[in-house]
N, C-alpha and C positions, 0 to 999 in steps of 0.2 A: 561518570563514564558509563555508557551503554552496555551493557552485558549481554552477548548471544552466545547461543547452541545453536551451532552449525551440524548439520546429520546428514549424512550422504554415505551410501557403500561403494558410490565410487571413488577413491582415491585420492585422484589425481584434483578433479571436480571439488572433490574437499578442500585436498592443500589450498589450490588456487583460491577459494572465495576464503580458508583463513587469511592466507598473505594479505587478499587487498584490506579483510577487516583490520588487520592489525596494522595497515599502512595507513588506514584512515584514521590512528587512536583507537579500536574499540578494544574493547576487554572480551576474548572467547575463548570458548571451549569445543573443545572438535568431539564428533560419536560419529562411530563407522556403521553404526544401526541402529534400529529404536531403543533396543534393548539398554545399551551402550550409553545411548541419552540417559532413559529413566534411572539408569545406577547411577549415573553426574549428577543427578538433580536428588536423587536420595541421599548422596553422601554430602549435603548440601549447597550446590552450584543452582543459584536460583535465579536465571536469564529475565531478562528483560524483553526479549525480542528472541525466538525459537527460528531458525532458516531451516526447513526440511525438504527433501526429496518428495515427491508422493509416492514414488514406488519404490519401495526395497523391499528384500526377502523379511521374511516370518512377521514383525512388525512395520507395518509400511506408517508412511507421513499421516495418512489421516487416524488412525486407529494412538496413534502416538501424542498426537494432539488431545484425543480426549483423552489418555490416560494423563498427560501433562497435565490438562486442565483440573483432574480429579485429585492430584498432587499435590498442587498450586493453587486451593482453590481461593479467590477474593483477591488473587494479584491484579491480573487483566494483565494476562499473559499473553504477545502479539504472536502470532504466527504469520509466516510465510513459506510459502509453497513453492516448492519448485519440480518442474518436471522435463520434459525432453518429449513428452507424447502424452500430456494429460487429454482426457475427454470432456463431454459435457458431464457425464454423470460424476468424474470425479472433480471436478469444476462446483458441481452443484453441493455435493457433500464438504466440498472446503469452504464453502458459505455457509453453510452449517454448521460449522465446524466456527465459524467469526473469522476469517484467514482474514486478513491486514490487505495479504497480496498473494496473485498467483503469475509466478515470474517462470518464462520458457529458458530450455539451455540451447545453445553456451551463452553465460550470463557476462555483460558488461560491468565494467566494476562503477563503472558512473551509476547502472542502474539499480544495482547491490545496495552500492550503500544508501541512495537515495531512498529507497523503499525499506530500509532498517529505519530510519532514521524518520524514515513519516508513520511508519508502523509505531514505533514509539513517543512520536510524538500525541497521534491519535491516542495511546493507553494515557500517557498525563495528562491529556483535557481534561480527562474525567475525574482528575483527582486536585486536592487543592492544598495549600503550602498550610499547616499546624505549627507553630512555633518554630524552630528549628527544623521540621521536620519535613521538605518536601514532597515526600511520597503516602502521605495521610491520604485515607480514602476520604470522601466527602460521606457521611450521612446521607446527605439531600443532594446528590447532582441535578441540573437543572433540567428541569422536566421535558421529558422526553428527546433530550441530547445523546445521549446512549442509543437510543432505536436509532436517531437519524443516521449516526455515525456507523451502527452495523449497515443501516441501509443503505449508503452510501460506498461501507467495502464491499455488500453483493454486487453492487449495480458494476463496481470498477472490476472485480473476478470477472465476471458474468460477460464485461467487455473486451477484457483482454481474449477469453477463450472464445467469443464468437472472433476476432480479430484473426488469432490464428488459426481458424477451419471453416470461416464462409470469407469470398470473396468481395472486395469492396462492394461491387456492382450488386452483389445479392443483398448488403444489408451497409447502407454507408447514411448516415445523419450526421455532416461533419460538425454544425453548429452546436447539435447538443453534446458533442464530444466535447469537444473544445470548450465548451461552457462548462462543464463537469469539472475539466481538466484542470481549469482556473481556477474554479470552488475547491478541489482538491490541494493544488499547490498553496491555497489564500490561507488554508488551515494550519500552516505553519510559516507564513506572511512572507512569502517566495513570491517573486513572479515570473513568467514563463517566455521566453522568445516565440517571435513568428513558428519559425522554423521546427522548434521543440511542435506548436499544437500544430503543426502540419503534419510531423510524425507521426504523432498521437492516431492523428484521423486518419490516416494514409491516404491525403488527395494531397494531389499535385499543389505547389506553392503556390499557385496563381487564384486555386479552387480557396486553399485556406486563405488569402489575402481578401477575398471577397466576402468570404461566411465571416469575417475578423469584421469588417466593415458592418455587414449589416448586425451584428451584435451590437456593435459600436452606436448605431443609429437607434437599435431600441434602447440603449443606456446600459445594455448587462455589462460593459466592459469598457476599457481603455487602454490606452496607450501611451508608454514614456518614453524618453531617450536612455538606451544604456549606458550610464556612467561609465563602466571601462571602455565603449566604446560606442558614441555619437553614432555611428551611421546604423547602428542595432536596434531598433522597438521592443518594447518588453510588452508583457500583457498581465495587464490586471482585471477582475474580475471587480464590478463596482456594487454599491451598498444594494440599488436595483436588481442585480444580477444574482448577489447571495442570498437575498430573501426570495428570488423565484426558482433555487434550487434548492432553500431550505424549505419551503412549503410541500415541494414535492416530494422533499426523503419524507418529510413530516407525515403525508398522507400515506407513502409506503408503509414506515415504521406500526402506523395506527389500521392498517388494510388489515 
């Protein structure tokens, strides 16, 4: 079972994203401030996946993070950020910081748990099953999968917060969204509806049916029928598509 620390001084913002974890199965624990957190995790409460605020009084979410991580050290402790009015500069410090995700309020519980649950997923890549033991770290992870994988959660931060504070028109590249998106969902072997990378991109469905097509034509991608429902297309992201998005975190990770 997944384990998080959930941290928020608001209240109500708290109860709500406990309910849905705990509606989803997950194992947590609540803290009404940073402080609040590090005495749970000192008296031994040791998360899997941290859900914070970025801004609260005296200890806010980023400042929290790294003491977590100075705690915690050699877990590969996920975090996620959440805010109501993050900036760029606090955008850039939560990449700094390795943030999983940085998710805007009021939060949907579809995208809650989803981004727990890829945040955690991304920490077990990197570790590999020891006898009985599936949370053994590896010695040797495989080279240079680590960098890709932080550079991978900057580029996804770094898109959400230009998303919410420039306008489509001023910075919109649907196709590499959308091809991101797929790469992201493939790392935990999901695939994605039309409709889900239409959102993503914020262009009209007719815009993402065409950028879906000509990915299609260079081979990054495909297309199935949804199982529960025939008249639905899903999207996969193909062997082509994931080595020309792994080359490029490759070349970030090594920049």
């Amino acid at each position: 079972m997944i384990k998080v620390l959930l941290v928020d001084d608001e209240t109500d913002a708290l109860e709500e994203m406990q309910e849905i974890c705990v509606r989803s199965g997950l194992e947590c624990q609540i803290a009404t401030d940073g402080w609040r957190a590090l005495e749970l995790v000192g008296r031994g409460f040791k998360p899997d996946v941290v859900v914070t605020d970025i801004r609260m009084p005296e200890l806010g979410g980023i400042e929290l993070s790294a003491q977590l991580q100075k705690l915690l050290p050699g877990q590969h402790l996920a975090i996620v950020f959440v805010s109501g009015q993050a900036d760029f500069d606090e955008a850039g410090e939560a990449v700094r910081q390795g943030a999983a995700a940085l998710l805007s309020k009021p939060l949907r519980a579809e995208t809650l748990i989803r981004e727990i649950k890829l945040a955690y997923s991304k920490t077990r890549s990197i570790l590999q099953p020891n006898g009985d033991d599936p949370t053994t770290i590896r010695d040797h992870p495989p080279h240079g999968r680590a960098s890709m994988q932080e550079a991978l959660a900057a580029l996804i931060v770094l898109r959400r917060a230009r998303q919410r504070h420039l306008p489509a028109d001023i910075f919109s590249n649907a196709s590499y969204d959308m091809l991101l998106d797929l790469y992201e969902n493939s790392l935990t072997g999901r695939s994605i509806g039309l409709t889900s990378l239409a959102t993503v991109t914020g262009v009209p469905i007719s815009t993402a049916v065409r950028r879906v097509e000509e990915l299609e034509a260079r081979g990054y991608c495909k297309r199935h029928a949804d199982l529960s429902d025939k008249r639905r297309f899903m999207m996969k992201i193909t062997d082509a598509g994931t080595a020309i998005v792994e080359k490029m975190l490759s070349d970030m990770a090594t920049a």
